[in-house]
Every structure is written in structure tokens, then in C-alpha cells.
C-alpha positions, -999 to +999 in steps of 0.1 A: -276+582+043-242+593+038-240+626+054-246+638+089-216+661+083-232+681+058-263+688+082-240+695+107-221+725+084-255+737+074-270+742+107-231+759+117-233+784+089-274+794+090-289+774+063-308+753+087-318+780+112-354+764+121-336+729+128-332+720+162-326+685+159-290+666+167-272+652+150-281+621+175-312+625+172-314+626+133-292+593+135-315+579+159-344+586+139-329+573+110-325+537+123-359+539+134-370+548+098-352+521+083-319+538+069-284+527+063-259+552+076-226+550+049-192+552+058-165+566+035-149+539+012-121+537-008-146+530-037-163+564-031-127+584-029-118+568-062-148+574-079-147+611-068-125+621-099-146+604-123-174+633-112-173+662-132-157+698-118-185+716-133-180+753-140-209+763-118-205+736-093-171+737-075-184+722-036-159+694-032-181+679-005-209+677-031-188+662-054-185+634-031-220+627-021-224+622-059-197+601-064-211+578-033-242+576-043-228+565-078-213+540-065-238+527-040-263+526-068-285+549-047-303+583-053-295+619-031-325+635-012-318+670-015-336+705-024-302+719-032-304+726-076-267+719-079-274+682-073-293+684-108-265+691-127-254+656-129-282+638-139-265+611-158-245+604-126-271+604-098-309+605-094-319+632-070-352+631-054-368+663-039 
């Protein structure tokens, strides 16, 4: 579970208005559910310019997510469409 950032820039900009929970707490709850919080690694950074800059996709934070979870053999829970454009780099469950 890589990102608590990007929660915390969603509920800042009024994509999240209906979620009231912290960024504590969703950490909290996290561990409790069995998840494994990610820190940036080098790994991840390098990887980042092996993910496409696609020409409807230009999030820089995205890209990273992607290139993390490419690296960490793992799959992004997400809602956002963008995430499917990169299906032969990440699996994306929603």
C-alpha cells in the first residue's frame, strides 16, 4: 500500500469529499487488515522511466505508483481509468 499521499491530495483538492478518515486512521486500519505500507526505493525511482508518458496520461505521481507496483510484483486498487492504460505494466483491480 504505497500511497497515503495520494489520499491525502485527494481529500485536499475535493475528490474525496465524503471521507473523513486520517490518514492515521487508514494506516492503522491497514495493519489491522493485513497490509504492507511501501516506502520509496531506488528500484521504484529507476523504474519510473521505463513507464510510458502516455499522451492522455501525464500524472507524474501516477506514473510512479505504476512503476512501484511493477516492481513490487503487486497489482493497484484503484477506480481511477487512467490506471488501465498500462495494462501490460500493472494489473489494476477495481
Amino acid at each position: 500500500m504505497p500511497s497515503n499521499h495520494y489520499h491525502l491530495d485527494t481529500q485536499k483538492i475535493g475528490k474525496l469529499p465524503a471521507f473523513y478518515a486520517s490518514i492515521e486512521e487508514i494506516y492503522q486500519q491497514g495493519i489491522k487488515d493485513g497490509f504492507t505500507f511501501l516506502t520509496i526505493q531506488n528500484q521504484h525511482i529507476y523504474n519510473y522511466n521505463n513507464i510510458a508518458l502516455l499522451e492522455d496520461h501525464h500524472d507524474p505521481f501516477d506514473r510512479l505508483l505504476i512503476a512501484t507496483a511493477n516492481v513490487e510484483d503487486s497489482a493497484i486498487i484503484s477506480s481511477d481509468e487512467k490506471f488501465m492504460l498500462y495494462p501490460d505494466v500493472v494489473k489494476v483491480i477495481w
